[in-house]
VEXDREN-2710 file (C-alpha; in Angstrom, 1 decimal):
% VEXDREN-2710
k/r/px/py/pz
1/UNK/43.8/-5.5/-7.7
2/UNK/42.5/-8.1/-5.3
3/UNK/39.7/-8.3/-3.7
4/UNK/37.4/-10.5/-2.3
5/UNK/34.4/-12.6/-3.8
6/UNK/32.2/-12.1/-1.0
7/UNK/32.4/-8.5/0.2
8/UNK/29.9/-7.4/2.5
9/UNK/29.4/-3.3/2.2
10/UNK/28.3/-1.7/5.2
11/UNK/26.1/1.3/4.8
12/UNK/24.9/4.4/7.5
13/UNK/21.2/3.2/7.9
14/UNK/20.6/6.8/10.1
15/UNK/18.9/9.8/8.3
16/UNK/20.4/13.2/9.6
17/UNK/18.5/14.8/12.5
18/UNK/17.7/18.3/11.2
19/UNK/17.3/19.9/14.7
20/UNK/20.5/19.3/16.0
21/UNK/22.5/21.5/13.2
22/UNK/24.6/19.0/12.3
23/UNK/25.1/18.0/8.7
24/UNK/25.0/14.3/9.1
25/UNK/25.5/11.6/12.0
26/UNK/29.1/11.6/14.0
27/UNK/30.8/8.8/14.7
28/UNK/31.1/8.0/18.5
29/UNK/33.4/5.0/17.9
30/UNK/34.5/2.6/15.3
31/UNK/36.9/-0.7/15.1
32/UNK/40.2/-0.3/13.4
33/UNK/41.0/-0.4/10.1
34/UNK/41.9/-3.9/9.3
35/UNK/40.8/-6.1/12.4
36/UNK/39.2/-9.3/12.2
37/UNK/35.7/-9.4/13.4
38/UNK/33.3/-12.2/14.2
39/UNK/29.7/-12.1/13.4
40/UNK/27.7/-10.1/16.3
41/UNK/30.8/-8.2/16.9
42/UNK/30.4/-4.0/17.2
43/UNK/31.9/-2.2/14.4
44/UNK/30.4/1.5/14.6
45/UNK/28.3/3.2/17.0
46/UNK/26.8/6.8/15.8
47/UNK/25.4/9.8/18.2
48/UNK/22.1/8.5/19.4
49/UNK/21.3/11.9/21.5
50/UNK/19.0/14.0/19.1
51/UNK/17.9/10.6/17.6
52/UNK/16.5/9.1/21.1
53/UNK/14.9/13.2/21.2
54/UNK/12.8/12.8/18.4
55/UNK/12.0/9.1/19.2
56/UNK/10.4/10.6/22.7
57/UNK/8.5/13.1/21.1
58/UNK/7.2/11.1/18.6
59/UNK/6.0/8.5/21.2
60/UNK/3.8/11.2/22.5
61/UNK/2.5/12.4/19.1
62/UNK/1.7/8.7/18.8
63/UNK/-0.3/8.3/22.0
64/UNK/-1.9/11.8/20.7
65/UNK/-3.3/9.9/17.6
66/UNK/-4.1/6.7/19.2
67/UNK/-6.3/8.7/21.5
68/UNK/-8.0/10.9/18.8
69/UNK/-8.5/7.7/16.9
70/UNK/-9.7/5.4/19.4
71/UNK/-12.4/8.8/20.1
72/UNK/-13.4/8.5/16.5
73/UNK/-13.7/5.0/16.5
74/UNK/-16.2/5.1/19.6
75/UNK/-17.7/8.3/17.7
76/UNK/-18.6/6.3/15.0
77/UNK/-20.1/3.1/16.8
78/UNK/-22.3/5.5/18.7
79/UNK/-23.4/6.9/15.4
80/UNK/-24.2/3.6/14.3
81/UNK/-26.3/3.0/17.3
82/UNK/-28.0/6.3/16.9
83/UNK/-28.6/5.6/13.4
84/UNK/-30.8/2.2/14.2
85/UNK/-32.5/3.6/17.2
86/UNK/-33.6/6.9/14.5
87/UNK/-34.4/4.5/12.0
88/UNK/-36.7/2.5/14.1
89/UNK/-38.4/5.1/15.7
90/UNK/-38.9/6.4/12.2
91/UNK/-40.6/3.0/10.7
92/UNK/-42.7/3.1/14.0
93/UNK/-44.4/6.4/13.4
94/UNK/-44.9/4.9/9.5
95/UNK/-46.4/1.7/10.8
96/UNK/-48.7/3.3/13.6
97/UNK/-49.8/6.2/10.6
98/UNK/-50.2/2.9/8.4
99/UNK/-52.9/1.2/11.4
100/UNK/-54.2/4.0/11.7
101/UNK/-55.1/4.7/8.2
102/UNK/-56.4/1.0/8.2
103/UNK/-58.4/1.1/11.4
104/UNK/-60.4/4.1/10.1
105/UNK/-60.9/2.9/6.5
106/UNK/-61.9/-0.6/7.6
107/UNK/-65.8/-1.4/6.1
108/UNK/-66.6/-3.8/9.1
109/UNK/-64.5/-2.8/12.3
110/UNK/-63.2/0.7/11.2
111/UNK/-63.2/3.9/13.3
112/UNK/-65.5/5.2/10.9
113/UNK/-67.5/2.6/10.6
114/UNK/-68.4/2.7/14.2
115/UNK/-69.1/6.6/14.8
116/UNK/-71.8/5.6/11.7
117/UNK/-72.9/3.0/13.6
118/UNK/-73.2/5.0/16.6
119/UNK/-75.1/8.0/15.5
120/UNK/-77.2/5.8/13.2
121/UNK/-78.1/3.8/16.8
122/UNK/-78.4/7.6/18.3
123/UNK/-81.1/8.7/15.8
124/UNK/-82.9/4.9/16.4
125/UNK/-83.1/6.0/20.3
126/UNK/-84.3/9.4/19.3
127/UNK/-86.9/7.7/16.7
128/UNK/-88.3/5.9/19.8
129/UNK/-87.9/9.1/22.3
130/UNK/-90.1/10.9/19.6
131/UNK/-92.6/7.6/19.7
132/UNK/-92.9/7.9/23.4
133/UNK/-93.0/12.4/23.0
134/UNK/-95.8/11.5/20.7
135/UNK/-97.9/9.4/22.6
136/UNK/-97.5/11.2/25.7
137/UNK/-98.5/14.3/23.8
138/UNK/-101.7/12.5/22.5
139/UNK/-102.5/11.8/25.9
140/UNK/-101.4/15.0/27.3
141/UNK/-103.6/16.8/24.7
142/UNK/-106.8/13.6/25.6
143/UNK/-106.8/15.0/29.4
144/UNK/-106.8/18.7/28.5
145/UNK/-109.6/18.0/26.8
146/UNK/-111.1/16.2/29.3
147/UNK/-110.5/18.6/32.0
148/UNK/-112.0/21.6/29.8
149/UNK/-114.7/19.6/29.5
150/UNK/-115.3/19.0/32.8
151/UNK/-114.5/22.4/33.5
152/UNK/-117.2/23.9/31.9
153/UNK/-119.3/21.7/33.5
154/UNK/-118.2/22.8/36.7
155/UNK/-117.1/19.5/37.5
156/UNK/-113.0/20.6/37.5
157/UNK/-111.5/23.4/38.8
158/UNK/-109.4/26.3/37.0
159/UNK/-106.4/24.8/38.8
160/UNK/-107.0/21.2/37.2
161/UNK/-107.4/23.0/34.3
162/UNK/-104.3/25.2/34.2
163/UNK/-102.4/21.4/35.8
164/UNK/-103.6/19.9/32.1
165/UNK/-102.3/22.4/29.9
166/UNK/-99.2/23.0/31.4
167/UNK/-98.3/19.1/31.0
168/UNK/-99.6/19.8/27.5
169/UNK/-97.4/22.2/26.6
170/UNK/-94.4/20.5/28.3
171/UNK/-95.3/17.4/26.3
172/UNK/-96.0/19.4/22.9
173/UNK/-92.5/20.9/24.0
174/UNK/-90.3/17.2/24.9
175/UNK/-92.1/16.2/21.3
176/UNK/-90.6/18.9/19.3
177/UNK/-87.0/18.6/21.4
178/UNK/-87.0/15.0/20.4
179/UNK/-87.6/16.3/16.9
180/UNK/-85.0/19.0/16.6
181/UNK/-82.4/16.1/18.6
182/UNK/-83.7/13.6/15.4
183/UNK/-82.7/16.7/13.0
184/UNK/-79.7/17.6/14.6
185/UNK/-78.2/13.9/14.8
186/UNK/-79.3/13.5/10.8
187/UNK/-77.2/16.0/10.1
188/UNK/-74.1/14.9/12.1
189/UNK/-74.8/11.7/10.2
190/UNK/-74.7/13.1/7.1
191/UNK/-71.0/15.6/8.1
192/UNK/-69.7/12.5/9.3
193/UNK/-70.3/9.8/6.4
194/UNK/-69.1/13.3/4.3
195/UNK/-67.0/16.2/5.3
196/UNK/-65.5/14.3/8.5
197/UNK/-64.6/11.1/6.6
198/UNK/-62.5/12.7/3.9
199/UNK/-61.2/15.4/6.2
200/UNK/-59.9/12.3/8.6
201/UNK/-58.8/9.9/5.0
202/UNK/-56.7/13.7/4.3
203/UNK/-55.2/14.0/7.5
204/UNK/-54.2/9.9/8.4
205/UNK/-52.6/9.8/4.1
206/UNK/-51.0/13.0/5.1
207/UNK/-49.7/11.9/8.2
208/UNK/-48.4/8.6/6.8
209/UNK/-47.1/10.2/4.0
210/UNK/-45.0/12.6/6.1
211/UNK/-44.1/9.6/8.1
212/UNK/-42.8/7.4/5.1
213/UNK/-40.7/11.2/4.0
214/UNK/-39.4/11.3/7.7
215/UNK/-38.5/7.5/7.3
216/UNK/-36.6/8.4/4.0
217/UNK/-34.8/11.4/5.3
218/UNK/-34.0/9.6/8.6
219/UNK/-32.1/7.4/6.5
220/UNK/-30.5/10.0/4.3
221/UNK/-29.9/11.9/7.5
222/UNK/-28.1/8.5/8.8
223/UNK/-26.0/7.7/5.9
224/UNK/-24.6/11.9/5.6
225/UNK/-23.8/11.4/9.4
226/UNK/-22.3/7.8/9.0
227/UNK/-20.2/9.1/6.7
228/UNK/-19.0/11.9/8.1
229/UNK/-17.5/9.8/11.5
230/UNK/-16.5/7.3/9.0
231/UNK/-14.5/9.6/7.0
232/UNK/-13.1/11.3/10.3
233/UNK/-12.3/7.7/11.8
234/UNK/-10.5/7.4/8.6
235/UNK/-8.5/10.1/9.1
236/UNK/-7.6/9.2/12.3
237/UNK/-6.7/5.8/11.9
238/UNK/-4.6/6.6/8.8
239/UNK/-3.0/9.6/11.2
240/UNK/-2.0/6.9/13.5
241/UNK/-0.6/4.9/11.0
242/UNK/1.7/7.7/9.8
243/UNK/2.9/8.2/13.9
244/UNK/3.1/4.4/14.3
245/UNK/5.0/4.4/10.8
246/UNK/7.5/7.1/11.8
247/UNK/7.2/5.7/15.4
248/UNK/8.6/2.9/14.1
249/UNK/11.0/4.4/11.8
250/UNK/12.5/6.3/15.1
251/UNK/13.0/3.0/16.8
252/UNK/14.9/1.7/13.5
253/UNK/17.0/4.6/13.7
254/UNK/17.9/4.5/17.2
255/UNK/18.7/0.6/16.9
256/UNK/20.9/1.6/13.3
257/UNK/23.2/3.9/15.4
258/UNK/25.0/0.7/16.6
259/UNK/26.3/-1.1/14.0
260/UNK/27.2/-4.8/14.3
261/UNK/29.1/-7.6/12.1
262/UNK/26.8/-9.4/10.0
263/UNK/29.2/-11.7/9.6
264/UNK/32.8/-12.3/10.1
265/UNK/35.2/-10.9/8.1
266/UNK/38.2/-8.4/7.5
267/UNK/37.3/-4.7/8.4
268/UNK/38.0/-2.6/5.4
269/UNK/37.1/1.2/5.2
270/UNK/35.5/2.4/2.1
271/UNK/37.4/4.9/0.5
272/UNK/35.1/6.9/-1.7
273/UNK/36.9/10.5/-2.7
274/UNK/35.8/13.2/-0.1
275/UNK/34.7/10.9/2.8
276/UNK/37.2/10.3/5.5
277/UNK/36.1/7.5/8.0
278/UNK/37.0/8.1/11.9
279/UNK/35.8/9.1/15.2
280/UNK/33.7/12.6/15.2
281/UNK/33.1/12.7/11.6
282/UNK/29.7/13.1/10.6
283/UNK/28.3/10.5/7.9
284/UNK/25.6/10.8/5.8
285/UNK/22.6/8.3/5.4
286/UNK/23.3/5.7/3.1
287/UNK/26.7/6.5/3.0
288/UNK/29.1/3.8/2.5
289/UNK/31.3/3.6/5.9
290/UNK/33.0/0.5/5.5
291/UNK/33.1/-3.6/3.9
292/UNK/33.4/-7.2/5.4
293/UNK/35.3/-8.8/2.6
294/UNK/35.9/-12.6/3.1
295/UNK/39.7/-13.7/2.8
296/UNK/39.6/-17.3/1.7
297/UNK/37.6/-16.6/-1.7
298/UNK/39.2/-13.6/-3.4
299/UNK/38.9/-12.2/-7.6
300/UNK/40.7/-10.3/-9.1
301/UNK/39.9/-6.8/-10.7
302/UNK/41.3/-6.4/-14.0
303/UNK/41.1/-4.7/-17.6
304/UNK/41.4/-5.9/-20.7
305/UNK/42.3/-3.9/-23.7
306/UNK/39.8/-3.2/-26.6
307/UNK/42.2/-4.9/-29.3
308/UNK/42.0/-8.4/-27.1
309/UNK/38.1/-8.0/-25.7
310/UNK/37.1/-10.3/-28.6
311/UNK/39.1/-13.2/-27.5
312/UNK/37.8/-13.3/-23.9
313/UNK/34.7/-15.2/-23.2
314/UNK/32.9/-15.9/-19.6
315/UNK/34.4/-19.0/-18.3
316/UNK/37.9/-18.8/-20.0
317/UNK/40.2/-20.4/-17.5
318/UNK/43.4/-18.4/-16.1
319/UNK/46.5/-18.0/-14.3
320/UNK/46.9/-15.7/-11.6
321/UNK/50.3/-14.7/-9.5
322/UNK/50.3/-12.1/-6.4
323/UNK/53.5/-9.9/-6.6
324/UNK/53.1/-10.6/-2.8
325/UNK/53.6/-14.0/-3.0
326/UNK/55.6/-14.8/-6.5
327/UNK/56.3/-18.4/-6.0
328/UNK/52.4/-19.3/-5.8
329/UNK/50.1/-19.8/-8.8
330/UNK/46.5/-19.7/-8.4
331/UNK/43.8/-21.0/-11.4
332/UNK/41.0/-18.6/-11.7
333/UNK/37.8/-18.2/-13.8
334/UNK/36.4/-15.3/-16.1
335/UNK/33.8/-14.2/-13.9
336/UNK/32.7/-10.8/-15.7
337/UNK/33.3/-8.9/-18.6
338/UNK/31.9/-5.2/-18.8
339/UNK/29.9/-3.7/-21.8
340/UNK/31.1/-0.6/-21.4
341/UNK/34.7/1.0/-21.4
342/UNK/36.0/2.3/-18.3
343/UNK/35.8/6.4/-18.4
344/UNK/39.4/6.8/-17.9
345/UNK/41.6/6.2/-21.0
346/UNK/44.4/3.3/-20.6
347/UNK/47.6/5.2/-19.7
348/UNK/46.4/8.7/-21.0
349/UNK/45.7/7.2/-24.8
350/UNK/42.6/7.1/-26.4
351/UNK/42.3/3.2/-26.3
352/UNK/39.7/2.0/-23.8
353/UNK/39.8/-0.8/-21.8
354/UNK/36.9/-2.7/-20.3
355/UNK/36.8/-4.0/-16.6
356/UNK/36.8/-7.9/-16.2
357/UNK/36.5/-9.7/-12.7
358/UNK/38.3/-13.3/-13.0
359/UNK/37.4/-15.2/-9.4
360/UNK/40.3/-17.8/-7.9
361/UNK/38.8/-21.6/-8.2
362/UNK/40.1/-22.6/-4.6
363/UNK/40.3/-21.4/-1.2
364/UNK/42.7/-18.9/-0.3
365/UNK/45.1/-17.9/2.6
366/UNK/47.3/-14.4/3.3
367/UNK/45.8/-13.0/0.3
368/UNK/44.7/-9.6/1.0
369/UNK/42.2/-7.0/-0.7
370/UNK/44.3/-4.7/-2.7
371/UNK/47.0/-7.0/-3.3
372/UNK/48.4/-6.6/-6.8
373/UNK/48.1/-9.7/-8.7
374/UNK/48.8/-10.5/-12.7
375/UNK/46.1/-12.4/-14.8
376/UNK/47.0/-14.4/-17.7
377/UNK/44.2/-15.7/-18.8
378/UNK/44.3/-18.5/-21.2
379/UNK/41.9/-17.9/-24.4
380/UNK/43.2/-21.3/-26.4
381/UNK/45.5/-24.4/-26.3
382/UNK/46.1/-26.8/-29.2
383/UNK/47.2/-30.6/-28.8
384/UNK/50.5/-31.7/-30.4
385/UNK/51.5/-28.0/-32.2
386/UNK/54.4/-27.6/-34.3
387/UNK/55.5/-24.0/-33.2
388/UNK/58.7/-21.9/-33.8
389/UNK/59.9/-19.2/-31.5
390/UNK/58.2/-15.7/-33.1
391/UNK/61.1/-13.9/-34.0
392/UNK/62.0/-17.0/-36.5
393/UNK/59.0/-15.8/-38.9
394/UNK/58.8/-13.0/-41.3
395/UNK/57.0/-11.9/-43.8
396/UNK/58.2/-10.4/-47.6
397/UNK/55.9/-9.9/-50.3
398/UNK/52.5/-10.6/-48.2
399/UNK/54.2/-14.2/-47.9
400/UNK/55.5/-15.6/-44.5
401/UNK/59.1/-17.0/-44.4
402/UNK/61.4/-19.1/-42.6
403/UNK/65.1/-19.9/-43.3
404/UNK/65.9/-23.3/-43.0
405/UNK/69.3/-24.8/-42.4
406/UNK/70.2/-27.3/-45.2
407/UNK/73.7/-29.0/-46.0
408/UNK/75.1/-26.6/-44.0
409/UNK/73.3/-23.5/-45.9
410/UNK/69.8/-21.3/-45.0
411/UNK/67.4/-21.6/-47.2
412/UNK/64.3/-19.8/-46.8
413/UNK/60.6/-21.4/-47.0
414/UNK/57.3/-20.2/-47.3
415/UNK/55.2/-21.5/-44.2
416/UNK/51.9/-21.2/-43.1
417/UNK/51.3/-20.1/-39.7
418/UNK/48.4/-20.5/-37.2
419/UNK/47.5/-19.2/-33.6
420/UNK/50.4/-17.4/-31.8
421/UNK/51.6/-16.2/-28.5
422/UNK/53.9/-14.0/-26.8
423/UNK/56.5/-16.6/-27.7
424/UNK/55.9/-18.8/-30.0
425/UNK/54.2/-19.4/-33.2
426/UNK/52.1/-22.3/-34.7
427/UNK/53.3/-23.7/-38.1
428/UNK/50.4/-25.4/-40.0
429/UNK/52.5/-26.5/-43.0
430/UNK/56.3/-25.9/-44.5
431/UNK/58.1/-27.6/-41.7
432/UNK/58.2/-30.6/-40.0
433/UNK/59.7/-31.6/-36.1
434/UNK/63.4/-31.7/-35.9
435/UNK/64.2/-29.1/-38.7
436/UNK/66.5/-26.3/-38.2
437/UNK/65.6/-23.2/-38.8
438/UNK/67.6/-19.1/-38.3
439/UNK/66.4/-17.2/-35.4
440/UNK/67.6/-14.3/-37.0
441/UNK/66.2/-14.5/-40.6
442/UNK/65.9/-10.5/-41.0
443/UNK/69.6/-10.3/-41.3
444/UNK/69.7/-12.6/-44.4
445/UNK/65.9/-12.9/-45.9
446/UNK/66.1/-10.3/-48.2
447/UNK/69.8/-11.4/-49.5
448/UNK/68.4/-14.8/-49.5
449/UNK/65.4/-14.1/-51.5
450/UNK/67.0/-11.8/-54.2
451/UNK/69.6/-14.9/-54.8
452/UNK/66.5/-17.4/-55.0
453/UNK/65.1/-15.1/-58.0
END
């Protein structure tokens, strides 16, 4: 068969709509078997109804997942924010718990340091107050004593008398307040260098330590919520992928339902067993609907028997005629040979023959695909052979034989023969040019020989 070098399949790129009920794509309109097309040109165009459908719906899902993710993607910047705002407001509370801490412990400037300082100049005041409580006492206690006296001399009255003592008393009682104010800021000397100063070191550690905990789980807390948007923005972004994927995929589809030339070429419906190619039928994806052969390189599709497939080698030149055309001869190449048999046996037998593509050299004209051509392809050729036609050899007693005319009588002659043909045979030795020889030698060889013994 004939068919072309260059032969450009053309496939249904349109998956099947499953809503629509239909098993397959039909075909709205297709170019005629046979007609020359130019590249660009319209060749098919499929129902694009169900397939525009789902292209609008899916442009919706789309916009649906852009929107969730672009939510997710603002979700998770805010988080970020949040995170770093938490996290400083975390280190703050450690670093004021840390000054803290340090201001009270400090041996020169602390807070500590200065209550000390202040109830140790507190009980220097009261020192001092019960100095001056003292002395006024001493005095106090000089002028009672003076007044009694005077009194019993008769030289003071009761009232001067009772005037004295009660500024006695009241300075016997300021001495023993100043006293009791010397004891009582002692002992709040002695609770605060003590008890107050580890019960203050116990509550600034704790509260730094629950600080630098807080800073820790702030960040845990961060990370677990980082991830979480993250994982979620994730999601959504690879959701919108997939709708932008089959978004995509739609449009494809919807462009595939017209199909155009690649190039230019003869149209040439594929003719696979069960699929019929015309207007309403449905196809299937990836079914092949039709081919683009180009006309001026063409092969031929061949087969070459078993018994002859180790003669032929890739390469091997040959002659080709079209029954079509019988008075042209074209020179082709072995293209192809295939390693396996073909599954059907040659003409019902059991022998198997093997496919083999042989291209023509040259550019072609009015050759057509499935044109029947014969291939003779050439597998040798020897320079200046001696040949005799084949029926003129024979063989008797595993010994090849011609019969050679001599003074007017056939004798016969052992030969030895080389490569043959349909036709002719090679003589390597026994004969030489010019001689006569019967082309009939079964008729007399055996007669012949008998006579010769």
């Amino acid at each position: 068969n004939m068919q072309s070098q260059a032969n450009r399949e053309i496939h249904c790129a349109v998956e099947d709509v499953q809503r629509d009920g239909i098993n397959g794509t039909p075909i709205l309109w297709i170019v005629p078997n046979g007609s020359s097309v130019k590249e660009g040109d319209l060749l098919l165009e499929l129902e694009s109804s169900p397939m525009r459908e789902a292209l609008d719906e899916q442009m919706l899902e789309t916009e649906d997942a852009r929107s969730t993710q672009i939510q997710a993607e603002a979700n998770f910047n805010n988080q970020i924010v949040q995170n770093e705002t938490s996290k400083a407001e975390a280190e703050l509370q450690v670093q004021l718990a840390t000054l803290e801490l340090q201001m009270y412990t400090d041996e020169k400037s602390g807070t500590h340091k200065l209550a000390v300082e202040e109830i140790k100049r507190s009980i220097d005041e009261v020192n001092n107050q019960i100095l001056e409580a003292q002395a006024t006492l001493e005095l106090r206690r000089d002028d009672r004593r003076g007044i009694d006296s005077l009194y019993k001399l008769g030289y003071a009255n009761r009232n001067e008398l009772r005037k004295t003592e009660l500024s006695y008393l009241q300075a016997e009682g300021q001495y023993a307040a100043q006293l009791n104010k010397l004891e009582t800021a002692l002992a709040t000397l002695r609770k605060t260098e003590n008890y107050e100063r580890e019960m203050e070191l116990l509550r600034l550690r704790g509260r730094l330590q629950t600080a630098e905990r807080g800073l820790e789980q702030t960040v845990r807390n961060n990370e677990a919520k980082l991830a979480q948007v993250q994982a979620i923005l994730r999601a959504r972004t690879e959701s919108l992928k997939k709708e932008e994927e089959r978004l995509e995929r739609y449009t494809t589809q919807l462009a595939a339902c017209k199909i155009y030339a690649p190039e230019s070429g003869m149209v040439a419906y594929a003719s696979e067993r069960g699929d019929e190619i015309r207007e309403g039928m449905p196809v299937r994806f990836q079914q092949h609907l039709m081919s683009l052969p180009s006309l001026d390189r063409m092969q031929v599709q061949t087969v070459v028997h078993e018994s002859d497939l180790d003669q032929i080698r890739l390469g091997m030149k040959a002659k080709i005629t079209v029954d079509a055309f019988p008075d042209l001869e074209y020179i082709g190449t072995v293209k192809s040979i295939a390693v396996l048999p073909e599954q059907n046996s040659w003409r019902g037998s059991e022998s198997k023959v093997y496919a083999t593509v042989v291209t023509i050299d040259d550019e072609v004209d009015q050759l057509k695909p499935g044109m029947t051509a014969v291939t003779e392809i050439l597998i040798d050729s020897i320079d200046d052979a001696l040949t005799v036609p084949l029926q003129a050899v024979i063989e008797r007693d595993e010994q090849t034989w011609v019969l050679v005319g001599e003074n007017e009588r056939l004798r016969p002659r052992a030969v030895e023969t080389g490569r043959e043909n349909d036709s002719v045979v090679q003589i390597v030795s026994g004969l030489s040019e010019g001689e006569n020889i019967a082309l009939n030698p079964r008729e007399f060889i055996d007669d012949l020989l008998g006579t010769d013994s």
